[in-house]
Every structure is written in structure tokens, then in C-alpha cells.
C-alpha positions as CSV (number, residue, x, y, z in Angstrom):
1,X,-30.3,14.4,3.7
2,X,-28.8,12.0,0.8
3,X,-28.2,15.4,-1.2
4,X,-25.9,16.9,1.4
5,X,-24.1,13.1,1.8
6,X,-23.5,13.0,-1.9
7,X,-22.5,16.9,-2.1
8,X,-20.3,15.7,1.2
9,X,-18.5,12.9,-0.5
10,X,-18.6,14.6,-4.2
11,X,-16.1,17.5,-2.0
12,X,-13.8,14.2,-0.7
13,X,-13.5,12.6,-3.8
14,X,-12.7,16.3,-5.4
15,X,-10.2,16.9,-3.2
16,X,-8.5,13.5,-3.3
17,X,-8.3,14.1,-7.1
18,X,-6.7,17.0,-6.7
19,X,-4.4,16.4,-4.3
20,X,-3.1,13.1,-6.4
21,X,-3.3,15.0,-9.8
22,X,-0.7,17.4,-7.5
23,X,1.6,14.5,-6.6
24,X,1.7,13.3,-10.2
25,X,2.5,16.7,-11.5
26,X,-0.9,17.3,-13.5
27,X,-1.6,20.6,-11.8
28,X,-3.7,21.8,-15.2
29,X,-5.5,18.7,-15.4
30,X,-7.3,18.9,-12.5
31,X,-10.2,20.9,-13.5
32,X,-10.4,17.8,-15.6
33,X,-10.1,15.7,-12.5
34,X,-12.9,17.4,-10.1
35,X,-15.6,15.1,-12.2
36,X,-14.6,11.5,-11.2
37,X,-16.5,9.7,-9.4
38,X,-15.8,6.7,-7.2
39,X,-15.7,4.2,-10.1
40,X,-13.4,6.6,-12.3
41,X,-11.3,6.4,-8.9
42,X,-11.3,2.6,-8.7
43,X,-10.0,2.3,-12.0
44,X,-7.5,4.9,-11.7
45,X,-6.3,2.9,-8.4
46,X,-6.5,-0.7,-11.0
47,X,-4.6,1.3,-13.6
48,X,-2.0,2.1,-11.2
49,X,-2.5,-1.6,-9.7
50,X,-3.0,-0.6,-6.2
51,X,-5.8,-1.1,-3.8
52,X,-8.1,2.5,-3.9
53,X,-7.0,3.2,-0.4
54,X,-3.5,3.3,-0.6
55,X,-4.2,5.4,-3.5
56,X,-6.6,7.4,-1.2
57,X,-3.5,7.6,1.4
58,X,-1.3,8.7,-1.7
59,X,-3.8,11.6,-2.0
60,X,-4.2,12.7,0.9
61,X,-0.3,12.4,2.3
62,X,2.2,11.6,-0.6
63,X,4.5,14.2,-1.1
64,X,5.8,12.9,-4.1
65,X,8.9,10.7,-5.3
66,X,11.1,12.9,-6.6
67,X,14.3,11.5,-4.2
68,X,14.2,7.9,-5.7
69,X,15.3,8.4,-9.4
70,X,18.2,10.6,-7.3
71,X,19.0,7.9,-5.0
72,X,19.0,5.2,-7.7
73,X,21.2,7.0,-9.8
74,X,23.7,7.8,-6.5
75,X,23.4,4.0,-6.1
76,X,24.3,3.0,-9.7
77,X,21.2,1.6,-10.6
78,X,19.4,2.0,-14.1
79,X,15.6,3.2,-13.3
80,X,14.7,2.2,-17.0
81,X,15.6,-1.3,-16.5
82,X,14.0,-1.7,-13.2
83,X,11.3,-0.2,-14.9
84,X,11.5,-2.8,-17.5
85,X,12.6,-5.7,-15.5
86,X,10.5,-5.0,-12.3
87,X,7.6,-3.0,-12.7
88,X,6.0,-3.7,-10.1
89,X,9.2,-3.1,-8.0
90,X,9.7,0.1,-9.0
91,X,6.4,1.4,-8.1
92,X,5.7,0.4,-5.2
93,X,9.4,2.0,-4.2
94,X,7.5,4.9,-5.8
95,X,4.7,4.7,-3.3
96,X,6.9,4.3,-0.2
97,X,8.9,7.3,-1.3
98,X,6.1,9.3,-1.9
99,X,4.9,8.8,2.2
100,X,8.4,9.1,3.3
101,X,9.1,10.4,6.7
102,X,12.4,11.1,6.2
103,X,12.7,13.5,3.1
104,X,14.6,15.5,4.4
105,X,17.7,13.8,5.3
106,X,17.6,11.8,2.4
107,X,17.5,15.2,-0.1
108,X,20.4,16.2,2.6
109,X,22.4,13.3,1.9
110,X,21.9,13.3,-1.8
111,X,22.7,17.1,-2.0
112,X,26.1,16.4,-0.9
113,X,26.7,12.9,-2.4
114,X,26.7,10.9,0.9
115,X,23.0,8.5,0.5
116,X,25.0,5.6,-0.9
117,X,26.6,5.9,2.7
118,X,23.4,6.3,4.6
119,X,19.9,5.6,3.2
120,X,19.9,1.9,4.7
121,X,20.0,3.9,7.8
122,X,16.5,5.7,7.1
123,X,14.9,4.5,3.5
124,X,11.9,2.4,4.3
125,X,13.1,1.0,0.8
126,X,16.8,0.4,2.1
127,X,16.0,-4.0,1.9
128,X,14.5,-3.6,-1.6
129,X,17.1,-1.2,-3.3
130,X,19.7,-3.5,-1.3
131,X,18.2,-6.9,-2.9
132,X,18.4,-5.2,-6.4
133,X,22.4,-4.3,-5.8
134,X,23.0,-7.1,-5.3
135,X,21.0,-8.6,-8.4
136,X,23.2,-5.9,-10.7
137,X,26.1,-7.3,-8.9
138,X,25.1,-10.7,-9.9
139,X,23.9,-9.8,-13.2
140,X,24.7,-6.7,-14.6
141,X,21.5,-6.8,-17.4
142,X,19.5,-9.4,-15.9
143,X,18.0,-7.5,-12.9
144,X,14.5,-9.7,-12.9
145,X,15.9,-13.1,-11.9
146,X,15.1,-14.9,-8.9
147,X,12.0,-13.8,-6.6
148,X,13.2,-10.5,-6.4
149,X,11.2,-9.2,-8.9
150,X,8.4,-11.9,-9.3
């Protein structure tokens, strides 16, 4: 019985590796992948400073971020400095991009130049990319003052 709960769980964990190793783009290291275990999983989720089962959910239903470095270029906004200024920020924009419901419209409006226009309307990130405008507005280099970023 504990061997067929452990083969049972040792096919879960596989196939959460795989489908994350899928999001990030590391489609030829998931052979590598198929031997972590949970701890190996926990530290991946640390690494990535996020709780194991929103990493789990990332897995299982992320489809990837591709849109945001599109939208924040549409919008103006320098992805590298975020990066620098707000890591933190920027990844957990990742996240929420990657479980998106709304992919579609938003590829659909950046396709044709219009999500500066319309993301607020759909973006589960609309506040957060709104609250950084306005830091660029209000600082053109400095985009990590205040508590937007802390």
C-alpha cells in the first residue's frame, strides 16, 4: 500500500515538474527534472520565493508570461529596471500573468497597438503596472521609492 502512495505521488510531483519546466521554457531539462522530490520542490518554490503551492498552481495552470514584457514595453516601462528596482514586483506580475484569464484579448490588443488603451479594463495587474506609471512619471530612474516597491 505505501509503495503504490509513493509511486502515486512520485507521478504528481513528475508531472508538476514537467509541466513548470514547460512554462519556464526548459523543455530539454525535464528529463533532468522527473527526479525531484518534494524537498528539491520546496526549494525550487524558496528559490523562486513563493509558497510551493502557488508554485504547484503555476504547474499545473500557468500558461506562461510571455504578454507582460509586451505590455510593459507598449506602456513605456523598462522591465530591467523594474527588475532591478522591484524584484519582487516584477515577479509576482509574472505569476499573475502566467494564470491569466484573459490572454487572449490582451495578445489581441497588443497585436494591434491598442493595450495602453485597454488592459486596466482586463489585466488582473492593471493597479500594479498603474502604480509603477506613475512612479516613472514621478521619477523617471528612481522607480523603487515609496511602498510601491517595498
Amino acid at each position: 500500500m505505501e509503495a503504490a502512495m509513493t509511486s502515486a505521488l512520485r507521478s504528481v510531483t513528475e508531472g508538476l515538474v514537467v509541466r513548470f519546466a514547460r512554462w519556464l521554457g526548459l523543455d530539454r531539462d525535464v528529463r533532468e527534472l522527473h527526479n525531484l522530490d518534494e524537498t528539491e520542490i520546496a526549494a525550487i518554490a524558496r528559490d523562486l520565493r513563493m509558497p510551493v503551492s502557488q508554485l504547484k498552481k503555476l504547474a499545473a495552470h500557468g500558461r506562461g508570461a510571455k504578454e507582460l514584457p509586451q505590455l510593459l514595453q507598449q506602456l513605456d516601462l523598462d522591465e530591467a529596471a523594474i527588475a532591478e528596482a522591484c524584484p519582487d514586483v516584477l515577479r509576482d506580475m509574472s505569476s499573475v500573468c502566467a494564470l491569466c484569464v484573459a490572454k487572449a484579448r490582451c495578445r489581441h490588443d497588443l497585436a494591434r497597438g491598442s493595450a495602453d488603451l485597454n488592459y486596466h479594463r482586463y489585466c488582473p495587474s492593471g493597479q500594479t503596472i498603474g502604480a509603477l506609471q506613475k512612479a516613472k512619471k514621478a521619477d523617471d530612474i528612481a522607480l523603487h521609492r515609496g511602498p510601491l516597491c517595498c
